[in-house]
C-alpha positions as CSV (number, residue, x, y, z in Angstrom):
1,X,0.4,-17.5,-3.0
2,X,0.4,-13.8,-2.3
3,X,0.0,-11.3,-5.8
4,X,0.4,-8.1,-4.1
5,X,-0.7,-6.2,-1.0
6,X,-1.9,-2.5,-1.2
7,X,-1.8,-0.6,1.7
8,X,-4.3,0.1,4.3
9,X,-6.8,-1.7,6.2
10,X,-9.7,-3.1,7.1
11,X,-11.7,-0.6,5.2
12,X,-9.3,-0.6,1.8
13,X,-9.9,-4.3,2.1
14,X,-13.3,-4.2,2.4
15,X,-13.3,-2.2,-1.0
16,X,-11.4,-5.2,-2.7
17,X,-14.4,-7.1,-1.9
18,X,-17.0,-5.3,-3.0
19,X,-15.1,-4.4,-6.0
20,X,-14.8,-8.0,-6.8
21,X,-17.6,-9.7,-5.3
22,X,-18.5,-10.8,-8.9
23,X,-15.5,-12.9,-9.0
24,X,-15.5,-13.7,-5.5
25,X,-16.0,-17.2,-3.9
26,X,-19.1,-18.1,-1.4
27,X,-17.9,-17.6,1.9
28,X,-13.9,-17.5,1.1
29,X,-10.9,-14.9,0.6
30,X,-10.6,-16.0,-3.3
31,X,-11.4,-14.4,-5.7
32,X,-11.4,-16.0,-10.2
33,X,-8.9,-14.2,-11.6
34,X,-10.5,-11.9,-13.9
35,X,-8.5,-9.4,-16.2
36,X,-9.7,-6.1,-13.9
37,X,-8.3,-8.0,-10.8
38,X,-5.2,-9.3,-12.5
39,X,-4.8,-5.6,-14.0
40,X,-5.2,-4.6,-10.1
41,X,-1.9,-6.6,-9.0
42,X,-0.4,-5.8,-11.9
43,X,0.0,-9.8,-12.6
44,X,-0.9,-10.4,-16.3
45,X,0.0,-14.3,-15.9
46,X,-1.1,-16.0,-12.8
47,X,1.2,-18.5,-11.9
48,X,0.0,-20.5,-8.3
49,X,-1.2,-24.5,-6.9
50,X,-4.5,-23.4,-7.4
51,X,-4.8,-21.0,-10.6
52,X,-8.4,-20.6,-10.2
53,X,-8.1,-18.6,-7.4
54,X,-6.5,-15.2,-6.2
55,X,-6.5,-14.2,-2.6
56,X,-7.2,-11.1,-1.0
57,X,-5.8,-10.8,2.8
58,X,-4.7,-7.7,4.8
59,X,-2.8,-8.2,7.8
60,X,-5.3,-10.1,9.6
61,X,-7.9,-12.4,8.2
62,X,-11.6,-12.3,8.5
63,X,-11.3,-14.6,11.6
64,X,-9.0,-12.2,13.0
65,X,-5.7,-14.5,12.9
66,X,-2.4,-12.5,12.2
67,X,-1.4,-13.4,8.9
68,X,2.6,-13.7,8.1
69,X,4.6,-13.5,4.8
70,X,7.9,-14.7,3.8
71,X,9.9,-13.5,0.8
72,X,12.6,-15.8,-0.5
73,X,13.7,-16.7,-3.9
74,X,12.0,-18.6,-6.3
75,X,14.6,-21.5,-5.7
76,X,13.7,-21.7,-1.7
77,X,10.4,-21.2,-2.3
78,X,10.6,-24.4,-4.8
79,X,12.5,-26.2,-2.2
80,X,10.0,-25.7,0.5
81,X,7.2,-26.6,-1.8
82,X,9.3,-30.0,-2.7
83,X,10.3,-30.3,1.4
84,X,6.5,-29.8,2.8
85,X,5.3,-32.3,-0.3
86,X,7.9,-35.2,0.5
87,X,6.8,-34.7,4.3
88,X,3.3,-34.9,3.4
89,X,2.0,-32.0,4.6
90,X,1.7,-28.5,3.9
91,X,3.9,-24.7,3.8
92,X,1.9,-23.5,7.6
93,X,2.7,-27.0,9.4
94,X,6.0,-27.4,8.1
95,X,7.2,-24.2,9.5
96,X,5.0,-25.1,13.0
97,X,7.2,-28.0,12.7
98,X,10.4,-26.5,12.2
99,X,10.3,-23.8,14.7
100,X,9.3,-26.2,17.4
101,X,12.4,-28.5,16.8
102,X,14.5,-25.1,16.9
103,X,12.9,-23.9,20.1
104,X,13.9,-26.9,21.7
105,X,17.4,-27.4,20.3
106,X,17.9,-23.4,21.6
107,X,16.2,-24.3,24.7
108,X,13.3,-22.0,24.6
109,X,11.0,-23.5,26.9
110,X,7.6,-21.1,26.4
111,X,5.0,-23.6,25.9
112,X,3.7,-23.2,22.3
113,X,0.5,-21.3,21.8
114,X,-2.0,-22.7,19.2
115,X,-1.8,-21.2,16.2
């Protein structure tokens, strides 16, 4: 679940981390959710699947992979939640899922890159 982004880069995002390395996982984006990182996003409740965690991304992770957002309302967001858990899967492959199946009904024939 995304908090907040903050603009800038690479380099404000490097910041974040160092800021936070105390609270940071080995080897991951996620960070506990300590009060000077809560007071950060401006979040005082944390409210997410996993609310042990925060994550912080830029535009691009540290794999380099483009990262995407969606805003909706709470109400679709509960209804893709409930859609990718009675399919058994998660958020990312349901939307692979659904955008292939509208390619083809549109006709779009570019071969699918991997994600």
């Amino acid at each position: 679940m995304l908090l907040k982004t903050i603009p800038g880069g690479f380099k404000e995002e490097k910041e974040v981390h160092r800021r936070f390395q105390h609270q940071r996982f080995p080897r991951t984006e996620q960070f506990k959710p300590g009060p000077d990182l809560m007071e950060l996003i401006g979040k005082p409740l944390l409210v997410s699947v996993n609310p042990e965690t925060v994550e912080a991304i830029s535009g691009h992770n540290q794999s380099g992979k483009a990262m995407t957002n969606l805003k909706c309302s709470r109400e679709w967001k509960a209804w893709v939640d409930g859609l990718a858990l009675y399919c058994r899967t998660d958020i990312a492959k349901l939307i692979d899922r659904g955008l292939i199946l509208v390619a083809k009904a549109e006709g779009y024939e570019k071969e699918v890159p991997t994600r």
